[in-house]
C-alpha positions as CSV (number, residue, x, y, z in Angstrom):
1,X,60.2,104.7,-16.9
2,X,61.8,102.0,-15.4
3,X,65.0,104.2,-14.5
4,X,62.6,106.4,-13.0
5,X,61.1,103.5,-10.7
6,X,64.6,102.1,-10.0
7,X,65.4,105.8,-8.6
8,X,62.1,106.4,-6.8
9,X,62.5,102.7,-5.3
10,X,66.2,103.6,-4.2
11,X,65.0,106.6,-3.0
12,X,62.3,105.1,-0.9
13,X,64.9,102.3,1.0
14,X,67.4,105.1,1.6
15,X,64.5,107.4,3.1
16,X,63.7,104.3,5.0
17,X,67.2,103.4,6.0
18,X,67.9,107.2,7.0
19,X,64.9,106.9,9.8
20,X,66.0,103.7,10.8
21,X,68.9,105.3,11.3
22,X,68.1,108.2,13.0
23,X,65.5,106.4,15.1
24,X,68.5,104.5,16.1
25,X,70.5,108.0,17.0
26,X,67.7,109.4,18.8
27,X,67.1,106.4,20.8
28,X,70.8,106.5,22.2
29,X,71.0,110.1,22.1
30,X,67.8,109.6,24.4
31,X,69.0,107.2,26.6
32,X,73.0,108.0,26.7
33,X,72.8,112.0,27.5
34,X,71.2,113.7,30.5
35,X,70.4,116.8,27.7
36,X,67.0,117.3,26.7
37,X,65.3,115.8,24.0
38,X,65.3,118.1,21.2
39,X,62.4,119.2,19.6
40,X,60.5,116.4,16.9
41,X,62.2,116.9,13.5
42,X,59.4,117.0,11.4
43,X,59.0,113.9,8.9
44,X,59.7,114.9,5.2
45,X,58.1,113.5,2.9
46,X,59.2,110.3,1.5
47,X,58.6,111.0,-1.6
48,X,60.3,114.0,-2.2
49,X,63.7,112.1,-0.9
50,X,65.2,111.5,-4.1
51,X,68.5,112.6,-3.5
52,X,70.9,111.5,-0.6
53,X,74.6,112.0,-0.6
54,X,76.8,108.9,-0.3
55,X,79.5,110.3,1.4
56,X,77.2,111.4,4.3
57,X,75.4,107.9,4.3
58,X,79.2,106.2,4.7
59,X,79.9,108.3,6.8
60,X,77.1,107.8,9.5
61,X,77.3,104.6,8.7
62,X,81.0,104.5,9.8
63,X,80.1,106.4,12.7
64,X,77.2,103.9,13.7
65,X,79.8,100.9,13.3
66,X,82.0,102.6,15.6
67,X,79.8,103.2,17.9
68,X,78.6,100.0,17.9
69,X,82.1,98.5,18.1
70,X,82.7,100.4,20.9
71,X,79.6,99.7,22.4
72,X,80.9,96.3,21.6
73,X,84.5,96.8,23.0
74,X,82.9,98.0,26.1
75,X,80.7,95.5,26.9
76,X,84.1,93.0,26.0
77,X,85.9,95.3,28.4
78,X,83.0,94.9,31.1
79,X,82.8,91.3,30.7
80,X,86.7,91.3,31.0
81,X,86.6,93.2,34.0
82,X,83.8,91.0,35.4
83,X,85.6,88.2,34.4
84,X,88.8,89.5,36.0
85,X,86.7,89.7,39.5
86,X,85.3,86.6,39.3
87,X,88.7,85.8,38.9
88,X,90.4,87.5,41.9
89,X,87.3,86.5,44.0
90,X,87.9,82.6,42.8
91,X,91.7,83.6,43.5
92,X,90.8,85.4,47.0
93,X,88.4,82.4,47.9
94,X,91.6,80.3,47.0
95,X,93.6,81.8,49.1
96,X,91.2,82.2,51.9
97,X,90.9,78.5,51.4
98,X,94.6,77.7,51.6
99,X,95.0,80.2,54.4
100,X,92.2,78.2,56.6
101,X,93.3,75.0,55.9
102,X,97.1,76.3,56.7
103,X,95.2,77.8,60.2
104,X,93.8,74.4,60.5
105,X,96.9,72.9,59.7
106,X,98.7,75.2,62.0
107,X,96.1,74.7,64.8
108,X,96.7,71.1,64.4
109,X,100.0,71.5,64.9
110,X,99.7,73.9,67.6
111,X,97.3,71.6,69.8
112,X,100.2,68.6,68.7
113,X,102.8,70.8,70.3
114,X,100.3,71.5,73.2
115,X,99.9,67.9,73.7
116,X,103.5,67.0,73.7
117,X,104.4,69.4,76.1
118,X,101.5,68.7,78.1
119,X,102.6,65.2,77.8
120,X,106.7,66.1,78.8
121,X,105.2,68.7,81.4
122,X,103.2,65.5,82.8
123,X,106.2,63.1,82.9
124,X,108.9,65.7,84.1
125,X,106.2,66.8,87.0
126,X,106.0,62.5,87.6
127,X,109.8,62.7,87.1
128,X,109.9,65.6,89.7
129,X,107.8,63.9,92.2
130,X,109.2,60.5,92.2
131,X,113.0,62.6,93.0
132,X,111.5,64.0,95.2
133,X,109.5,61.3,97.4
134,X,113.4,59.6,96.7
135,X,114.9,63.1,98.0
136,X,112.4,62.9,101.2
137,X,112.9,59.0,101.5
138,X,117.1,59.4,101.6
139,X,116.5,62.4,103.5
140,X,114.7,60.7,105.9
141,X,117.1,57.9,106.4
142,X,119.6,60.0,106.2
143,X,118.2,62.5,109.1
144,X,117.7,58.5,110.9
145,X,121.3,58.0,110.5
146,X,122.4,61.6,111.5
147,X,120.3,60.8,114.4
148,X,121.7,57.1,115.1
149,X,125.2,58.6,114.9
150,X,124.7,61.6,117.2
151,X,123.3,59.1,120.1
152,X,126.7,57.1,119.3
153,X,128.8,60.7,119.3
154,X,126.9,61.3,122.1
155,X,127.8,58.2,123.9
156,X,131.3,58.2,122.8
157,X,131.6,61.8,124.3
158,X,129.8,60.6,127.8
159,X,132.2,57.9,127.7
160,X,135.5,60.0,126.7
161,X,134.5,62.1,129.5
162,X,133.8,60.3,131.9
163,X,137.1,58.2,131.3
164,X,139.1,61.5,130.8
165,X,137.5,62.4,134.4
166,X,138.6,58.8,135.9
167,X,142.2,59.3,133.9
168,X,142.3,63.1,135.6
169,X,141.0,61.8,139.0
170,X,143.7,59.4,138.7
171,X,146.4,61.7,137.9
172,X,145.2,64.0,140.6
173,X,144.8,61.0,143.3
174,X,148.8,60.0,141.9
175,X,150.3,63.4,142.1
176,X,148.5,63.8,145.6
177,X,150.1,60.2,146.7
178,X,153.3,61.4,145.2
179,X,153.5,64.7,146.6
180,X,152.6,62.6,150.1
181,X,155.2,60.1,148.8
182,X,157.6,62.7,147.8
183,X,157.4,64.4,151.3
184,X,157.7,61.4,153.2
185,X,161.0,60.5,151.0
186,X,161.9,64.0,151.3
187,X,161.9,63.7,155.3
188,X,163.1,60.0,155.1
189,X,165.9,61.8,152.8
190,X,166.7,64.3,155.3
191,X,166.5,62.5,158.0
192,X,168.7,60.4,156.8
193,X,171.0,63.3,155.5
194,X,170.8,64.2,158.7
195,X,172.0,61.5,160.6
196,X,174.7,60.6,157.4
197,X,176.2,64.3,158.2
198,X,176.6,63.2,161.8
199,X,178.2,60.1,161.2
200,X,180.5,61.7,158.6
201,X,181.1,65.0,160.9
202,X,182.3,62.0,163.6
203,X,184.4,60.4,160.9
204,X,185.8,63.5,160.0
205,X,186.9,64.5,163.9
206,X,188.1,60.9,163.6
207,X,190.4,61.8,160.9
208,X,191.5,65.0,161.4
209,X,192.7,63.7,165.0
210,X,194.9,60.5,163.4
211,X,196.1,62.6,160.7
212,X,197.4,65.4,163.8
213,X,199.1,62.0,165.5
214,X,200.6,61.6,162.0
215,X,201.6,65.2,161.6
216,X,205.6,66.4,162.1
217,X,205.8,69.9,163.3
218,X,209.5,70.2,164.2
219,X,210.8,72.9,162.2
220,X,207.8,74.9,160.8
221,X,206.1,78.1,161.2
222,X,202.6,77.9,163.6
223,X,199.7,79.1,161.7
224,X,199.9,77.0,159.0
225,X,197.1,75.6,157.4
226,X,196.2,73.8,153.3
227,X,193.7,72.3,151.9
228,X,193.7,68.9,150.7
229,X,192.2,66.7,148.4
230,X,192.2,63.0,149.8
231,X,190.2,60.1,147.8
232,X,189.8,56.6,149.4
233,X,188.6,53.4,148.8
234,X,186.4,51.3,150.6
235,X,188.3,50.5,154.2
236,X,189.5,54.1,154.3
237,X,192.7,53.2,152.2
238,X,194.0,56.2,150.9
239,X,194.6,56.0,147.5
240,X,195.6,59.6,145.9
241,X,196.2,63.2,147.5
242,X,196.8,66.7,146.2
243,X,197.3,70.2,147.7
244,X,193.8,72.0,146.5
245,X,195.1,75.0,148.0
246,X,198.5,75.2,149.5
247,X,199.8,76.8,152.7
248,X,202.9,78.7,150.7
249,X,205.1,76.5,153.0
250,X,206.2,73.8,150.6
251,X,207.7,71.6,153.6
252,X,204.3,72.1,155.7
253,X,202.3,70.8,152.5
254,X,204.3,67.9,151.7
255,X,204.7,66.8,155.9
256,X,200.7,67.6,155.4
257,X,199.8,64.8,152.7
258,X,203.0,62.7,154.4
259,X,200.5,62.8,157.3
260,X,197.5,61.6,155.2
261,X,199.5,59.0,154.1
262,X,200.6,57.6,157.2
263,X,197.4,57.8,158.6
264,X,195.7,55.8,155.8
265,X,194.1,53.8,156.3
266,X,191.5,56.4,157.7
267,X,188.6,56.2,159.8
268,X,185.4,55.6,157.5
269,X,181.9,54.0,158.0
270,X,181.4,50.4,157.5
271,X,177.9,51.6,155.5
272,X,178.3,52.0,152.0
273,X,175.8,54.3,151.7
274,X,177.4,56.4,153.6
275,X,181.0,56.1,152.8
276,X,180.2,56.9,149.3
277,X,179.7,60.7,150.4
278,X,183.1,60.7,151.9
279,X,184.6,58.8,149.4
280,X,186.5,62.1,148.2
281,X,186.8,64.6,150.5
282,X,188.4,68.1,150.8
283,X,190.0,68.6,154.3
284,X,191.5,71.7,155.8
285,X,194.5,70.7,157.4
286,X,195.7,73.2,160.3
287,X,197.4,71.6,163.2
């Protein structure tokens, strides 16, 4: 009897257990598939459960632990995942952090570098201005002095000029008083040429006649004539004579400067000036 209650008892839990179970089954089957709900299974009697095989209970029940691991492992996966997107967001949210601040950081540099070149830009462009107000300002004094010198350049030119004109005026006043000066030596000169020919051509008759008083013609050939060359001193004082060109009578040359000789000392003017151009003279000798 109390076998039989022990059975009827263990029947009863696994008849119980079995539509827990398949409640279970249905409910997922229900909610996890789109296919539709198959028709009620109509309830079986409790009591005439009495006999369930093992095997097929361990073997659902394996199935259900399975399922429920994986339901399990999946929701570990999905939490994983989740958690790995959180993470990549809190990673992406780093780096957009890091990247702003490095922009900021990068800005700040930028408008630094902005700021220092504005800064040289400002003091080269002072730089710039003060060389060249200095450029204009030695510019200017040296346009003044460019100026200052060309009035002096000027000047010295004006001058120069008019000091090259006087020196010209000068030279062309001098060369007209020499060229009058010139003219009236130059007629004084032959004038005086003139009247020192006269006195010499009178000298010469002079001579010419004494040397013919001198002459011996006894003996020689008429027709004769040489030239001679007869050099005095002052006083007419002949001092040296020689045939320049003979008569080809050797007597009638040597009776010739025996003559001058004789006749020495000759005629001359008392002017020294003039005796000078007679000093030495060449006379044709043809008595």
């Amino acid at each position: 009897m109390r076998n039989n209650w022990l059975l009827s008892s263990g029947s009863f839990l696994l008849s119980i257990i079995l539509h827990v179970i398949l409640g279970i089954v249905l409910a997922f089957s229900f909610k996890f598939t789109s296919e539709p709900t198959p028709p009620p299974i109509p309830d079986i009697p409790i009591i005439q459960a009495t006999v369930i095989d093992k095997k097929e209970v361990d073997k659902e029940l394996k199935r259900i632990k399975e399922k429920k691991q994986k339901k399990i492992d999946d929701e570990l996966k999905r939490k994983k995942d989740l958690e790995k997107k959180k993470q990549k967001k809190r990673d992406d949210i780093k780096k957009k952090k890091a990247a702003a601040k490095k922009k900021i950081e990068d800005e700040k540099i930028r408008l630094k570098k902005l700021e220092q070149e504005k800064k040289e830009k400002k003091e080269l462009e002072k730089k710039k201005k003060l060389e060249e107000e200095e450029k204009k300002k030695r510019d200017a004094e040296n346009k003044k002095k460019d100026e200052q010198q060309k009035i002096l350049d000027e000047e010295k030119r004006k001058a120069k000029e008019e000091a090259d004109r006087l020196v010209r005026e000068k030279a062309i006043n001098d060369a007209i008083q020499q060229e009058i000066d010139d003219e009236i030596e130059a007629v004084k000169k032959a004038e005086q040429l003139k009247r020192d020919f006269s006195i010499i051509a009178r000298f010469q008759q002079r001579i010419r006649r004494q040397l013919e008083s001198k002459f011996n013609k006894i003996g020689l050939d008429p027709g004769l004539s040489c030239v001679i060359l007869i050099r005095m001193i002052e006083g007419g004082k002949v001092v040296e004579t020689s045939i320049a060109k003979s008569s080809g009578n050797a007597l009638f040359d040597q009776r010739a400067e025996n003559a001058v000789y004789l006749a020495s000392p000759l005629p001359v003017p008392e002017e020294i000036r003039v005796f000078e151009k007679m000093r030495s003279i060449r006379f044709t000798f043809e008595p």
